[in-house]
N, C-alpha and C positions, 0 to 999 in steps of 0.2 A: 322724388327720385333724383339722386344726384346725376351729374355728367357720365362720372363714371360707368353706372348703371347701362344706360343707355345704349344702344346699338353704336358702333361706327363705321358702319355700312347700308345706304340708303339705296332702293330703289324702285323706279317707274316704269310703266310702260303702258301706250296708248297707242287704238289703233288708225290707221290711215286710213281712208273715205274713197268711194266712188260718188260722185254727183251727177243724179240721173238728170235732171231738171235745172234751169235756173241756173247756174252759176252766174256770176258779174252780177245779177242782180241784187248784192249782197252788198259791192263795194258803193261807197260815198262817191258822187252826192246824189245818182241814183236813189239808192235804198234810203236818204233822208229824203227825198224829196218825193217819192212816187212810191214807196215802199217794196223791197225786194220778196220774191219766193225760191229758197232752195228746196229741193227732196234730195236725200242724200241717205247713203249706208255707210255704215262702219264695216269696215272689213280686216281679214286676219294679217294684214303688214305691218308692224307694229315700231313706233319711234321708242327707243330705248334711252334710258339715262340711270347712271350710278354715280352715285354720292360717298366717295371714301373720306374720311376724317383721318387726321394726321398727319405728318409730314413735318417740313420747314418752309414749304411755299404752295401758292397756291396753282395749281395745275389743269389746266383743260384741254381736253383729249376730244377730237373730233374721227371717228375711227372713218367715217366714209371719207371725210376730205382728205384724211393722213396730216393731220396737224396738230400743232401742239402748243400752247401757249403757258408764261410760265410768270411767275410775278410774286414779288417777295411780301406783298399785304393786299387787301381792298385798294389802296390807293392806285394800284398801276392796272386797275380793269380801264385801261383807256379807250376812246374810241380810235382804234385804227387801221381796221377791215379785216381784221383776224378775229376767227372767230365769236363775231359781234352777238350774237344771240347767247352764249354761253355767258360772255360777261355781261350780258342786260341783266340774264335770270340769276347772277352773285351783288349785281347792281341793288336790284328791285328786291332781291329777299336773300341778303348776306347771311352769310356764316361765319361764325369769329371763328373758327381756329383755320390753321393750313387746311387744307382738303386737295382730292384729287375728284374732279367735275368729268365725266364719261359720257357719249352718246353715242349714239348708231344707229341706221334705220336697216328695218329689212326692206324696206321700197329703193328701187334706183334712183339714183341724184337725179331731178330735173321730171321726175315720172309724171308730177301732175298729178299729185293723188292725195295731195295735203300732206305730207312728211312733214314740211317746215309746219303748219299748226299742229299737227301730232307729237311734236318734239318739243313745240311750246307747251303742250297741256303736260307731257312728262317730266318737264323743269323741272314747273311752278310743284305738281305734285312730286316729286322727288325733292326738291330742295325744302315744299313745307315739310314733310317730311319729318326730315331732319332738324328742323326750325317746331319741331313737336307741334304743328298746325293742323288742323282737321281745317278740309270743303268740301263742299258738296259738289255737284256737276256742273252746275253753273257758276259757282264761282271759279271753282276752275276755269272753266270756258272763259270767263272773263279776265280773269287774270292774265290769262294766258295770250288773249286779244292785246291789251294792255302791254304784257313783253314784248308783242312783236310790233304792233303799230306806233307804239310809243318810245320803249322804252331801247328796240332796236331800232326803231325809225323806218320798216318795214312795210310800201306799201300795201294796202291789198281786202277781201272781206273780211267774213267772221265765221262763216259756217264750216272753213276747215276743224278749229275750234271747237267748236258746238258737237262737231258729229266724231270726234274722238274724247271730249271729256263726256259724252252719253252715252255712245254705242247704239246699235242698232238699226233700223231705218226709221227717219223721222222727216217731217214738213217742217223746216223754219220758217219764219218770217221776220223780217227786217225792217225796221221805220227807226230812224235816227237812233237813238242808242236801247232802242227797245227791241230783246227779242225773245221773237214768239217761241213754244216747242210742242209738235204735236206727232207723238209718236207714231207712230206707223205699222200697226202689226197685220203681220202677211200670214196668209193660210200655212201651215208648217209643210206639205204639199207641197206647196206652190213656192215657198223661198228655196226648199229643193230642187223643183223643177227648174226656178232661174237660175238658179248657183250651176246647175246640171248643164243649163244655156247658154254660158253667159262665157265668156274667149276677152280674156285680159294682158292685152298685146302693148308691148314696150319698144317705141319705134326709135329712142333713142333721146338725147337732152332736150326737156324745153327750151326754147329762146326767148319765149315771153320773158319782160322783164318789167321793174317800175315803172320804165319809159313807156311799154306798153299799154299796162292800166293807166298811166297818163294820158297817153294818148287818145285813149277810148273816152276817159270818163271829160277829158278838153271838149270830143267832139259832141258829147251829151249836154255838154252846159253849151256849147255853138250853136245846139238846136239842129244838130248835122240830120234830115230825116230818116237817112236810111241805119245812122246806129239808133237812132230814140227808137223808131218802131220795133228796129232789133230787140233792144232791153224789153219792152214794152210784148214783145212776143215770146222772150223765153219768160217772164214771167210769168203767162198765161199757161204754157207748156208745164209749169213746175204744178201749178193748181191740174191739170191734165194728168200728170206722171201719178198723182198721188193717187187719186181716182182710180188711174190702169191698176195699179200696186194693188189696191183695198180689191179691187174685184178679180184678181190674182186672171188678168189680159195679156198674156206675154206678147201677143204678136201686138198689142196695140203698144204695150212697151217697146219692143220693138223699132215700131213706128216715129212713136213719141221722139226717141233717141236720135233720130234721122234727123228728124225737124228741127230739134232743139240745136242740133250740130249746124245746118244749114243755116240757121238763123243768127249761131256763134258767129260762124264766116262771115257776117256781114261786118260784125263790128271792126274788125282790121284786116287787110292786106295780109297779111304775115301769119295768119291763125292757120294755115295749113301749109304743113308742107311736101315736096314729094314724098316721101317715104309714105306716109298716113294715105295722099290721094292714092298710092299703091296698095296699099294695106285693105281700102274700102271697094277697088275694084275686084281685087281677088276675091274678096268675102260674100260679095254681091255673088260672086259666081257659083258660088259653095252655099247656099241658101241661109245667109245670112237676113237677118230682117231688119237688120238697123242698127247703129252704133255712132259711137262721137268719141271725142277727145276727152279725157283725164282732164280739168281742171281748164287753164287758161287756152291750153292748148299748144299749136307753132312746135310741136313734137311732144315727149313725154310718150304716156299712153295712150290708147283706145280701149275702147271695152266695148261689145259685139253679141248682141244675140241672134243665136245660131236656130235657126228653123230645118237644117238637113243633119248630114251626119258629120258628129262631132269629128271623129276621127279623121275624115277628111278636110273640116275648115282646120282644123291645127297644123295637118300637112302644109296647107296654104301659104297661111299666117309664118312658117317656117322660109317657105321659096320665095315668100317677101321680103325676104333677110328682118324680120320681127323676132321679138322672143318673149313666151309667152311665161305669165307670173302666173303663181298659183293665187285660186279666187277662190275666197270663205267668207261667208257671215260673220260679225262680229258682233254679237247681242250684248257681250259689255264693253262700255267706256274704258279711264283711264283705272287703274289702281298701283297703288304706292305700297310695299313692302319692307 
């Protein structure tokens, strides 16, 4: 099939992740040294990317930042804090002719919900694409690890990754560049009853940043004891969450979700802030059973299951000045079109 032939128009989309269990324990030197556990679900927020062929220059288009970058070949993807993940992904798997490079998420900037790995797995599958490439889920995933840690200089884990190029709810596991995947399937019941539970609140931009996972993972090589136990407890928590999950325990989900947040809190100063400590006291009073932060945390989101009536924890969640996302299962991964 000549050029011609061919489509010039690509496209991807993968979805963003809730992390019930485990996060951090994902990132180095943690997870090379002690071995990490994530559980995590793919859910219906979905990182977009399109691939137009054509033009005179090469073009990328960030619709949430409102940016635009412009460049007349391959040679001028420089690094120079514009749009840097865009030019890793024309970096790492070019295209010869002009093109116009598009993304956008449905998650808010900063949410804490994986966007930036769900936008890596959209790339790499949107750009192979185009690049006439077939992968599978895991290489995607890895690839897509690869773009951000590498190839944008990115720090951070992998199970954002993981859990938008597979879809669903699964058990990772992490030891130096080895990772596990143990799917997780839930009564069909019961992923409706938590879908039915479950209060997906946006308290505003993370602040976590590199500095931050720096900071944590410095004080884990210091031997600091109260973040090693930390790591060393949500771990344990993530083999817990899976457990709750398979025997479809909402309240002990619930539970789980509390502990795992509390045990977050240890590892910096800065993992909460007012907005959120306001968000978990209102919730508490509206018979909420337990809930944590999106991702790194220090803002983004929370996510909350609800033990009374929904109608009235939403009201809550609103007089918190929060605002709440729509929250679905995502049973598939990434796909390319």
């Amino acid at each position: 099939m000549s050029r011609r032939d061919l489509p010039t128009v690509y496209r991807a989309a993968a979805p963003a992740r809730l992390d019930f269990a485990g996060a951090w324990t994902d990132v180095a030197p943690f997870a090379e040294r002690e071995g990490g556990v994530v559980v995590n679900a793919a859910i219906g927020l979905l990182a977009h990317a399109e691939l137009q062929l054509g033009g005179e220059r090469i073009r990328l288009v960030s619709l949430d930042l409102g940016q635009t970058f412009e460049c007349v070949n391959s040679g001028g993807l420089v690094r120079d804090g514009r749009l840097e993940l865009l030019k890793a992904g024309l970096r790492m798997l070019p295209v010869t002719t002009p093109c116009t490079l598009t993304t956008r998420s449905d998650a808010p900037p900063g949410s804490g919900l994986g966007a930036s790995g769900a936008l890596d797995v959209a790339l790499v599958a949107c750009l192979g694409a185009a690049r006439q490439e077939r992968r599978d889920a895991r290489e995607l995933a890895e690839q897509a690890c690869y773009l951000e840690a590498v190839e944008a200089g990115v720090p951070g884990g992998r199970q954002d990754q993981y859990a938008a190029a597979l879809g669903g709810f699964n058990r990772l596991t992490f030891r130096g560049p080895d990772v596990g995947v143990e799917p997780i399937t839930l009564d069909a019941a019961f992923a409706a009853e938590l879908e039915r539970r479950m209060l997906l609140c946006y308290t505003g931009v993370s602040r976590v940043s590199g500095d931050t996972i720096a900071r944590v993972m410095a004080a884990y090589e210091a031997r600091n004891p109260g973040v090693t136990g930390a790591l060393r407890a949500l771990k344990d928590i993530a083999e817990a969450m899976a457990e709750a999950l398979r025997k479809a325990d909402v309240a002990r989900v619930g539970a789980l979700l509390a502990e795992n947040w509390t045990r977050q809190q240890a590892l910096d100063p800065g993992m909460c802030t007012a907005p959120m400590t306001q968000l978990e006291r209102v919730l508490s009073g509206v018979g909420g059973l337990g809930g944590k932060a999106a991702g790194a945390g220090a803002g983004g989101c929370m996510f909350f299951v609800i033990g009374g009536d929904r109608r009235r924890a939403e009201e809550a969640v609103r007089e918190a000045g929060a605002t709440l996302l729509p929250l679905s299962w995502c049973r598939e991964g990434a796909r390319a079109w």
